[in-house]
C-alpha positions as CSV (number, residue, x, y, z in Angstrom):
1,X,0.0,0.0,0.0
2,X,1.4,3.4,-1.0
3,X,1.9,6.2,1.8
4,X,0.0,8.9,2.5
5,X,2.8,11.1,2.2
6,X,3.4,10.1,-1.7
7,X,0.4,11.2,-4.4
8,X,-1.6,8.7,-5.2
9,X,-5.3,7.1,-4.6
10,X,-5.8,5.3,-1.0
11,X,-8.9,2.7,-0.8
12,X,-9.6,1.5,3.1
13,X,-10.9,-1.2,3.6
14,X,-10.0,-3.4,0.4
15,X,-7.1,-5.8,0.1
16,X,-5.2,-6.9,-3.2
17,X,-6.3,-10.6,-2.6
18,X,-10.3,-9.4,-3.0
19,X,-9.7,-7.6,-6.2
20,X,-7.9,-10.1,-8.1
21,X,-11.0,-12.6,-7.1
22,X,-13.1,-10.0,-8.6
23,X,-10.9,-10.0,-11.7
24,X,-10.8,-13.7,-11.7
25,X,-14.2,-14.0,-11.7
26,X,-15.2,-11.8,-13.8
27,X,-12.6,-13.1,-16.8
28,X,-11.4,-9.7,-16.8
29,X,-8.1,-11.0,-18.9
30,X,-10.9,-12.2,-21.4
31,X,-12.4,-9.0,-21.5
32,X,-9.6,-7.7,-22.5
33,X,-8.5,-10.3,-25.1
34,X,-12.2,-9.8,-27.1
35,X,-12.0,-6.3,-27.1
36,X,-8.6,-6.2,-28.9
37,X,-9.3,-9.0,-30.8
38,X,-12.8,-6.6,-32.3
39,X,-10.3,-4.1,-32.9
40,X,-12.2,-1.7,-31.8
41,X,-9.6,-0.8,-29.1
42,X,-6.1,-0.6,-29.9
43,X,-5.0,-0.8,-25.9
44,X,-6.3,-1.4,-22.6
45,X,-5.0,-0.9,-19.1
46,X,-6.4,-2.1,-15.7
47,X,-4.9,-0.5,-12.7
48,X,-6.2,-1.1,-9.1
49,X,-5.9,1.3,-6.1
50,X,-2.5,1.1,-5.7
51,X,-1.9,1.4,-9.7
52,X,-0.7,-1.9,-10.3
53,X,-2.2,-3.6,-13.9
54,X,-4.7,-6.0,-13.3
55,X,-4.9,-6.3,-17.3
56,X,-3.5,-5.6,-19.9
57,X,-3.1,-5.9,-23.7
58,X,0.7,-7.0,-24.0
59,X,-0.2,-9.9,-21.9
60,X,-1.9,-11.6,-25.2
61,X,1.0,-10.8,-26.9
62,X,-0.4,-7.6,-28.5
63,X,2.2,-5.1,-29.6
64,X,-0.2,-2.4,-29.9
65,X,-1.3,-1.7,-26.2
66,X,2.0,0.3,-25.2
67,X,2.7,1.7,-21.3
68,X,0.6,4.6,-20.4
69,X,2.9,8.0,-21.1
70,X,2.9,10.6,-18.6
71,X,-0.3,12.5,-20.0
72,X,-1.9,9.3,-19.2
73,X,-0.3,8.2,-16.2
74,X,-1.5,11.4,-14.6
75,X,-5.2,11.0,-16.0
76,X,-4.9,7.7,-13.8
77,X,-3.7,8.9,-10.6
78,X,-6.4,11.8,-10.9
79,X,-9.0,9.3,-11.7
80,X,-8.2,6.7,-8.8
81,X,-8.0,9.8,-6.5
82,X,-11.0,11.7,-7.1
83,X,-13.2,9.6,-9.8
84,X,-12.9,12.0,-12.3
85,X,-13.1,10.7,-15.9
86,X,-11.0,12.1,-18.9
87,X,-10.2,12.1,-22.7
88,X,-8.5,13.5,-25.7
89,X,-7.0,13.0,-28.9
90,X,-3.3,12.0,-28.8
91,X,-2.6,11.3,-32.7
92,X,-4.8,8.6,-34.5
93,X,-6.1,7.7,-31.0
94,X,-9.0,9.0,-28.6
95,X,-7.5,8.2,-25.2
96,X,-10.2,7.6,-22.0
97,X,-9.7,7.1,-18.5
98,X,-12.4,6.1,-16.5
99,X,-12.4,5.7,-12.5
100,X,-14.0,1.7,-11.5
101,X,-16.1,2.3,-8.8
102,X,-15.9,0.0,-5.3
103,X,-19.1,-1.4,-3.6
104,X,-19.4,2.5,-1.5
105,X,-19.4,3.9,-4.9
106,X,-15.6,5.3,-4.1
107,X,-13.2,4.5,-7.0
108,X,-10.9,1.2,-6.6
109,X,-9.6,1.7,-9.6
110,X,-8.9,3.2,-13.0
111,X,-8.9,1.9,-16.9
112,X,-7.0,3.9,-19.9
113,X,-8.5,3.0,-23.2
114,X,-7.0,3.5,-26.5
115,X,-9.9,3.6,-29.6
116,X,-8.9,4.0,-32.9
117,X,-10.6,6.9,-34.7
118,X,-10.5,5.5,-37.7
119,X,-14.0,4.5,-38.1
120,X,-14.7,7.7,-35.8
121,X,-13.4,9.6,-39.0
122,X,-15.2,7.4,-41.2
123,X,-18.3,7.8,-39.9
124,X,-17.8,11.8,-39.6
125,X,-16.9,11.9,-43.3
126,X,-20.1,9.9,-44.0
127,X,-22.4,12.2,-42.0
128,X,-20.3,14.9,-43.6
129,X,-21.2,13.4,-47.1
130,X,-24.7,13.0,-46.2
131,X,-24.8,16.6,-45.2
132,X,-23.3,18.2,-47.9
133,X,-25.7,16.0,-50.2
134,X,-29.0,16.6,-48.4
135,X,-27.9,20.5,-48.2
136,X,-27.1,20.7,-52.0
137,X,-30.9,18.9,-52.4
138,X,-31.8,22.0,-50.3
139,X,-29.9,24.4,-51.8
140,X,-31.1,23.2,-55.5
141,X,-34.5,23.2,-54.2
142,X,-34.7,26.6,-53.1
143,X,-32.8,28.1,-56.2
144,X,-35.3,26.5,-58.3
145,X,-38.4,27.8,-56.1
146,X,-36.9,31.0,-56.0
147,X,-36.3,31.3,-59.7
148,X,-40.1,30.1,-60.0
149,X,-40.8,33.1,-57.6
150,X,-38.5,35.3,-59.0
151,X,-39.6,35.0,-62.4
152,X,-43.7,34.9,-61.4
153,X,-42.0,38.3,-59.7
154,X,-40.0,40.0,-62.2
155,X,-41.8,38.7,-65.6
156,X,-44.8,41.0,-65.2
157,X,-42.8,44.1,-63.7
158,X,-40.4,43.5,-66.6
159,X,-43.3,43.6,-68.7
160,X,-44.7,46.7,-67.1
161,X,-41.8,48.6,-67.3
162,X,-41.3,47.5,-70.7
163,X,-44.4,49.2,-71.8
164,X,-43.6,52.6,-69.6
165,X,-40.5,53.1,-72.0
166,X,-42.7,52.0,-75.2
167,X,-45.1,54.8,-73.8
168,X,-42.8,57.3,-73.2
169,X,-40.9,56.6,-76.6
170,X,-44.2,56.9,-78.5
171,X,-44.2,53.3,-79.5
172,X,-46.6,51.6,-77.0
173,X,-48.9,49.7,-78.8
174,X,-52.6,49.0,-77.6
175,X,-53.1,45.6,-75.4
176,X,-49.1,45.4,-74.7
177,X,-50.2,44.3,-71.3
178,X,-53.2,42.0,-71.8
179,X,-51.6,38.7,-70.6
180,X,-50.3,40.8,-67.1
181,X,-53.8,42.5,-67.1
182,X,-55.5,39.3,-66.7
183,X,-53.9,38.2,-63.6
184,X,-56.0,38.2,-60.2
185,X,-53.1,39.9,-58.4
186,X,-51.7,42.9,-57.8
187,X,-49.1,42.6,-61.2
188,X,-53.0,42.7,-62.8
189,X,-54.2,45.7,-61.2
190,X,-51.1,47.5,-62.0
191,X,-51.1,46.5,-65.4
192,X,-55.0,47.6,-65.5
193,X,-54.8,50.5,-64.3
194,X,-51.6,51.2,-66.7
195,X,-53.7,50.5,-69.6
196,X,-56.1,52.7,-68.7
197,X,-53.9,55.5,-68.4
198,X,-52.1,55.2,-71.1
199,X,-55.8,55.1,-72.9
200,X,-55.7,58.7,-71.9
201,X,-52.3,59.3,-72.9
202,X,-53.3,58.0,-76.6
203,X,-56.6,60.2,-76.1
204,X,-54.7,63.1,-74.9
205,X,-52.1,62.7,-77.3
206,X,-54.6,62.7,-80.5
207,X,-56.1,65.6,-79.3
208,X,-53.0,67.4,-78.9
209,X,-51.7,66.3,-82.7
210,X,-54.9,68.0,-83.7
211,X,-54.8,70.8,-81.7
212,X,-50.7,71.5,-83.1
213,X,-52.0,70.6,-86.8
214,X,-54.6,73.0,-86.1
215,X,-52.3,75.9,-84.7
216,X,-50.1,74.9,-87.3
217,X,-52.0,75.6,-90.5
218,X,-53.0,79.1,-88.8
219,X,-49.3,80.1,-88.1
220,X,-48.2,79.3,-91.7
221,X,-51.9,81.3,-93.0
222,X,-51.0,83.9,-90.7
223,X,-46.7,83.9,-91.9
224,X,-48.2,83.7,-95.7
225,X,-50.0,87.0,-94.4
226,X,-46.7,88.2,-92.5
227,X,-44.5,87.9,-95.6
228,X,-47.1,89.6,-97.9
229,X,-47.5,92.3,-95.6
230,X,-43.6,92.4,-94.8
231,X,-43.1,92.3,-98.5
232,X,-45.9,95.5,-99.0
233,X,-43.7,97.3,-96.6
234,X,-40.4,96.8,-97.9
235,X,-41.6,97.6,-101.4
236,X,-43.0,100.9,-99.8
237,X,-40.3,101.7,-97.9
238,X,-38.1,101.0,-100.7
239,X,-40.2,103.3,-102.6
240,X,-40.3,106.4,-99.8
241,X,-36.3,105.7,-99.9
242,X,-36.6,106.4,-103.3
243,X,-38.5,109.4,-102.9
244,X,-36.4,110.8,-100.3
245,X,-33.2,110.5,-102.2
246,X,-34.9,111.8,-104.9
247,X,-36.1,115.0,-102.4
248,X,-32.6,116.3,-102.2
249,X,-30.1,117.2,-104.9
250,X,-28.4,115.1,-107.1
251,X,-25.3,117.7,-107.6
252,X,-24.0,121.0,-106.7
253,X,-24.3,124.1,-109.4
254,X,-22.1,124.5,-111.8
255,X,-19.6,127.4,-110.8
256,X,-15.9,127.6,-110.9
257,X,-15.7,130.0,-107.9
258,X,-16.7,127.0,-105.8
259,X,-17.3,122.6,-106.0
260,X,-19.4,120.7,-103.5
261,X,-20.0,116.8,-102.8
262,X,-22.9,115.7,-100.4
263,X,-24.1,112.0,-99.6
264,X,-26.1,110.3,-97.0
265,X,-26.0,106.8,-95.6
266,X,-29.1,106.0,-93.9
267,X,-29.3,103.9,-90.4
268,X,-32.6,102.7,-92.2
269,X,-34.9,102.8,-95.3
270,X,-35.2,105.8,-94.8
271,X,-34.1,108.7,-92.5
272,X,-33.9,111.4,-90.4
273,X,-30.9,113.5,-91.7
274,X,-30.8,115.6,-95.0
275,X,-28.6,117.6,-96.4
276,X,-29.4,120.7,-99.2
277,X,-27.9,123.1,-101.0
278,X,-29.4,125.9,-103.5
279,X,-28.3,129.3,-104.7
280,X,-29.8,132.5,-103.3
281,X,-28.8,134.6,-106.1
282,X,-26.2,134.4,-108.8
283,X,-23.4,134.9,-106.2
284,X,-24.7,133.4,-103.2
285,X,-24.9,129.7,-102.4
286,X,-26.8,128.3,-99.3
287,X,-25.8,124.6,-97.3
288,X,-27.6,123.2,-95.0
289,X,-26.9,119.9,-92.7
290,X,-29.9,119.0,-90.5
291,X,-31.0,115.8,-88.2
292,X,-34.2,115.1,-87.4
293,X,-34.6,113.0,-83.5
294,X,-35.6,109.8,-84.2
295,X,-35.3,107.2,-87.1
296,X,-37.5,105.5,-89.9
297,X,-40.7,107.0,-91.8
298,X,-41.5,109.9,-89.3
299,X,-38.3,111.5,-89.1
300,X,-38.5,111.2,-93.1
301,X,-41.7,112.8,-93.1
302,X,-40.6,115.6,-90.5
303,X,-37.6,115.8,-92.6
304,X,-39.3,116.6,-95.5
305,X,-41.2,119.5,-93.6
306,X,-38.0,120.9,-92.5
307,X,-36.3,121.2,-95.7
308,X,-39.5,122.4,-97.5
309,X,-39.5,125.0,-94.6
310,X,-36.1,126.2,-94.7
311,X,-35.7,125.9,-98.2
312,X,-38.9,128.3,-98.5
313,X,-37.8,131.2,-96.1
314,X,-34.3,131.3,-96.9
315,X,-35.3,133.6,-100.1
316,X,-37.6,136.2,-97.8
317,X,-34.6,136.4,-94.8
318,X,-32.3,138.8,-94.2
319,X,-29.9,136.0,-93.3
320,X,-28.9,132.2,-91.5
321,X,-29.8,134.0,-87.8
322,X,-33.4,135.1,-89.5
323,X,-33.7,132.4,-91.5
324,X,-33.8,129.6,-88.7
325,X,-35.9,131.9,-86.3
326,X,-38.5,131.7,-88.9
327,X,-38.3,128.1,-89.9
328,X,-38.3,127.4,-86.8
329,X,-41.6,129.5,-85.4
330,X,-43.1,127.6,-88.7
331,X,-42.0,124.1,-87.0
332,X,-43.8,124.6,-84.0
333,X,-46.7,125.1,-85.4
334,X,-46.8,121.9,-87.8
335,X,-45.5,119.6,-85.1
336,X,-47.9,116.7,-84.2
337,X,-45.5,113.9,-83.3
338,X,-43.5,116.8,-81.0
339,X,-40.2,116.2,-83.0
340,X,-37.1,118.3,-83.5
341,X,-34.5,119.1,-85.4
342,X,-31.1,120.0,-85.2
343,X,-29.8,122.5,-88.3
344,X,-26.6,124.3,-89.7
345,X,-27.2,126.7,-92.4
346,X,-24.8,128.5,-93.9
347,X,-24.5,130.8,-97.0
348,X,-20.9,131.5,-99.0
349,X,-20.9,134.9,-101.3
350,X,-18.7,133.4,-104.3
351,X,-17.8,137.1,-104.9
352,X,-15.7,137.7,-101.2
353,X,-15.5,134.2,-99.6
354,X,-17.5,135.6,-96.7
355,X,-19.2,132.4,-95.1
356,X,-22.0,133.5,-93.0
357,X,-23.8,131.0,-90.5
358,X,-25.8,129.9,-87.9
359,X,-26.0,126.7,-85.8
360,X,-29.4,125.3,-84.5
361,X,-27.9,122.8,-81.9
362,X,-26.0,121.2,-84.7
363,X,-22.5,119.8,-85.1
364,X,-20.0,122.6,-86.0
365,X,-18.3,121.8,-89.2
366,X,-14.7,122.0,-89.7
367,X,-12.8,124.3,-91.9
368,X,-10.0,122.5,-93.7
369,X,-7.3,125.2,-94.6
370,X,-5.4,125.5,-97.8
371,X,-2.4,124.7,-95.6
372,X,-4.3,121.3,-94.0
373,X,-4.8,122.9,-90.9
374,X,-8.0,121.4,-89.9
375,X,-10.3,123.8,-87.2
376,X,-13.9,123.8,-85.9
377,X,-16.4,126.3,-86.3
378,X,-17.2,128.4,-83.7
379,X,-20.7,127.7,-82.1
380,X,-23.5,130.5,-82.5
381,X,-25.6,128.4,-79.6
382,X,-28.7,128.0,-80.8
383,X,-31.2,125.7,-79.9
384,X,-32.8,122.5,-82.0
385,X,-35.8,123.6,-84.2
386,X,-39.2,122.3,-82.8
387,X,-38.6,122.6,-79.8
388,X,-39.8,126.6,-78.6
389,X,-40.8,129.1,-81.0
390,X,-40.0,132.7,-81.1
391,X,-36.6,131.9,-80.3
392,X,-33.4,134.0,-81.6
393,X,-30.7,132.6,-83.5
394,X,-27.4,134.7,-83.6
395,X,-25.2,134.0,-86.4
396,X,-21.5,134.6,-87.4
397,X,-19.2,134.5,-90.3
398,X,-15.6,133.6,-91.3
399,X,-14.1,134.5,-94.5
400,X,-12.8,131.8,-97.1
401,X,-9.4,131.8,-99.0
402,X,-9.1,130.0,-102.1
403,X,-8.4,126.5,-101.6
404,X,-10.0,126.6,-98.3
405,X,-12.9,123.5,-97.7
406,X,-15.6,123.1,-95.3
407,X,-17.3,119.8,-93.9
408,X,-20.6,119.9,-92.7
409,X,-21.2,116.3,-91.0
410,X,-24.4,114.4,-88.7
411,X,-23.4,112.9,-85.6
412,X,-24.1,109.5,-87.2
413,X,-19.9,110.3,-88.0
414,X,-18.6,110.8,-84.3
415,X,-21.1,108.7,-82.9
416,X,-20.6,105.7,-84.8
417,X,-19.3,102.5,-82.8
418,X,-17.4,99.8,-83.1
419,X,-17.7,95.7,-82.1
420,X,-16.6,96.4,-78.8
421,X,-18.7,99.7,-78.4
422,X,-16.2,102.8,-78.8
423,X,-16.9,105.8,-80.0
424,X,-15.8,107.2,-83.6
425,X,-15.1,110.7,-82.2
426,X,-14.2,113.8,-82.7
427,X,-10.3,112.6,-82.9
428,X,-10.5,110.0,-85.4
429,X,-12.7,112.6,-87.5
430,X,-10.3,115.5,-87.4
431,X,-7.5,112.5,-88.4
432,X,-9.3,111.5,-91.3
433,X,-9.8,115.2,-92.4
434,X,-6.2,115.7,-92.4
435,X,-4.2,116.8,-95.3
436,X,-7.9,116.9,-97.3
437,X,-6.8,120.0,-99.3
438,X,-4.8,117.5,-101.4
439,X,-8.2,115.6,-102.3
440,X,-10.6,116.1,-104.2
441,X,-14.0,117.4,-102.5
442,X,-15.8,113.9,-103.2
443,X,-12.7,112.2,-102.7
444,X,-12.4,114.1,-98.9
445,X,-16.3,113.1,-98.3
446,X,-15.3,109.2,-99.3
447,X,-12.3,109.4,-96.7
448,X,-14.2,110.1,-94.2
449,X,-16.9,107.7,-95.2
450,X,-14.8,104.6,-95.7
451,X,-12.8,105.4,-92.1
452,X,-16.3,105.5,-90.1
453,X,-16.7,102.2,-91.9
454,X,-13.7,100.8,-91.3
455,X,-14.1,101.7,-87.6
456,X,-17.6,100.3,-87.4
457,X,-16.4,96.8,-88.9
458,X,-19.1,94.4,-88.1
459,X,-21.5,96.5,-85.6
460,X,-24.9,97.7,-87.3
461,X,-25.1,101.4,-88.1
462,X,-26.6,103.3,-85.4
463,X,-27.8,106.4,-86.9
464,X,-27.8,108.0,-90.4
465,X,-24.7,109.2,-91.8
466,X,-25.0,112.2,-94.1
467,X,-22.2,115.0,-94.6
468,X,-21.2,117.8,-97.2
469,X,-18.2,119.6,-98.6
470,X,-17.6,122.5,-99.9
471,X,-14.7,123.9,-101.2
472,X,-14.2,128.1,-102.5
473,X,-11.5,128.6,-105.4
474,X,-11.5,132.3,-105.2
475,X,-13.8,134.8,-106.6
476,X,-13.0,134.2,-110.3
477,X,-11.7,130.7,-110.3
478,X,-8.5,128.9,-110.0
479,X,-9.7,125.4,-111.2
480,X,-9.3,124.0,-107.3
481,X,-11.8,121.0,-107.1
């Protein structure tokens, strides 16, 4: 018996002799012989209290059952101790160790067992197998009864959505969605109530064709009326253009003492600005360079009144100063539309080159000297015609030597712009006028004309363009043009 003082398992009351005639009866030996014969257990051991083998598998000459190791050694004590059982996996092997319980239920002993888990892993790779077959069966069957669903799902709302784009692209036809209609589900309600709208849509849609073809045979009656009626007023305009530019004169009088060149450039069909010129008397000749406010037929028309005006009292005056006062109390009285214009009239005596003139809010002309030296008339301060009658109109004069021009101009000149919106000017004006003694009168008018264009490039014309030289050679000629 092994002392208290070394670890072990103690059993009172139990001697060696009584176990081994349990084991003897028992034919614990032959226990052991059929259970490794089954091979079912590749080892046995038998220990009693005092851990001594009461069988064993090397006594049947078994080479398999090998000594317990220390793992399992110390399984045994603890079992014999304290009647715990225990296992685990040492390699191939499951390894158990079980207490054997005495008559008191106290242990009296312990047994290791070695099993084989070969069959263990055998039959876990069959239930493995069988597993993974019955889940597959699972699997398969719920891919195919979702694909079922899935399709009884998607088919109609494939269908429906189908027809929304046919709809929307115009090419929905009538009765697309009869087969999803006649469902008893809510794929069938949809689809119903789908068709019925797009029964409206169709409805709404013919009525709307009609409606546009309807609109659209007015519009083109109504164009065919625009471009007659367009085409009525272009030929009239055209023909008030014509009559306009016939109004004032073709060409200056015939005298060697002096040459003139006027033109106008209208913003329009027709204007606003005129230009005249007309001899007093045999020695005398009168200019005038006027601009109506405003644009198009009634500036012509007030255009026309002011010449007519002005051409009529300049005979009965006692000079420009009286002239304009008169036109202009004459004005005011034939003035419906409340327009006015602005004037410069001048008259040269051939016989002294004394230039007399007045300024009614006008642009003062420039003298161009027979030296090129280019100057602005001085202002006289008057106001526009129209505007106030029984106004005064002081005048002044400057004398002309031979060679010496004038250029009587509109502000459609200075005020012309360019693409990016700049002004013509003054400066670019009195540039182009330089050195214009050298040129002939028309050719001095053209200058001018062709810079402003130049300048202007590709903006629209803003406002008529209409200017006049005139040019003195001297009181009996010098053949200066």
């Amino acid at each position: 018996m092994r002392g208290v003082s070394t670890p072990g398992a103690a059993l009172v009351g139990y001697d060696f002799d009584f176990i081994g005639g349990i084991v003897d009866r028992i034919g614990l030996v032959q226990v052991v012989r059929s259970l490794l014969d089954s091979g079912r257990v590749n080892a046995i051991w038998v220990f009693d209290y005092q851990f001594q083998p009461l069988a064993q598998g090397t006594v049947f000459g078994e080479e398999v059952n090998q000594p317990p190791d220390s793992r399992e050694q110390e399984a045994l004590d603890d079992s014999i101790r304290t009647g715990s059982t225990a296992s685990w996996l040492a390699g191939r092997d499951m390894v158990v160790v079980t207490p054997i319980p005495g008559p008191d239920g106290g242990p009296i002993g312990a047994t290791l067992l070695r099993l084989p888990t070969d069959g263990l892993q055998k039959l876990m790779q069959s239930s493995l197998i069988y597993t993974a077959i019955v889940a597959g069966l699972v699997l398969a069957a719920s891919l195919l009864t979702a694909t079922w669903f899935s399709h009884r799902l998607t088919r109609p709302l494939y269908s429906i959505g189908e027809a929304a784009q046919a709809l929307e692209q115009q090419r929905y036809v009538r009765g697309q969605l009869q087969a999803v209609a006649a469902r008893r589900d809510e794929f069938g309600n949809l689809a119903r109530v789908f068709e019925a709208m797009a029964k409206q849509v169709f409805a709404r849609q013919e009525e709307l064709d009609a409606l546009v073809k309807e609109r659209t045979l007015q519009l083109e009656q109504k164009n065919e009326q625009l471009e007659a009626a367009n085409a009525q007023i272009n030929q009239e305009l055209t023909l008030a253009q014509a009559m306009q530019t016939a109004i004032l004169p073709a060409a200056f009088p015939q005298d060697p003492r002096f040459t003139g060149y006027a033109m106008m450039q209208a913003a329009r069909h027709v204007g606003g600005d005129f230009y005249d010129y007309f001899m007093l008397d045999e020695d005398r000749i009168a200019v005038v360079m006027a601009d109506v406010s405003g644009k198009g037929v009634p500036a012509a028309f007030f255009m026309a009144v002011s010449r007519t005006v002005i051409q009529s009292v300049a005979r009965e005056a006692d000079g420009p100063g009286d002239c304009l006062a008169r036109a202009n109390d004459l004005v005011c009285q034939e003035n419906p539309l409340e327009l006015f214009v602005t004037v410069f009239y001048g008259i040269l005596d051939a016989r002294t080159g004394e230039f007399r003139f007045a300024n009614g809010g006008h642009n003062p002309p420039y003298l161009i000297g027979a030296d090129g030296m280019v100057t602005a008339l001085e202002t006289t301060g008057g106001m526009a015609l129209g505007i106030m009658d029984e106004l005064p109109y002081a005048e002044k004069s400057v004398t002309l030597r031979p060679g010496d021009s004038l250029f009587l101009f509109t502000d459609g000149v200075t005020e012309a712009f360019d693409p990016v919106n700049e002004e013509y000017g003054e400066v670019r004006l009195e540039a182009a006028l330089q050195d214009g003694q050298t040129l002939t009168i028309e050719a001095l008018a053209q200058r001018v004309v062709d810079s402003v264009d130049s300048f202007s490039d590709t903006a629209p014309q803003s406002d008529d363009l209409t200017c006049l030289a005139l040019r003195y050679a001297g009181h009996e000629g010098n053949g200066l043009t």
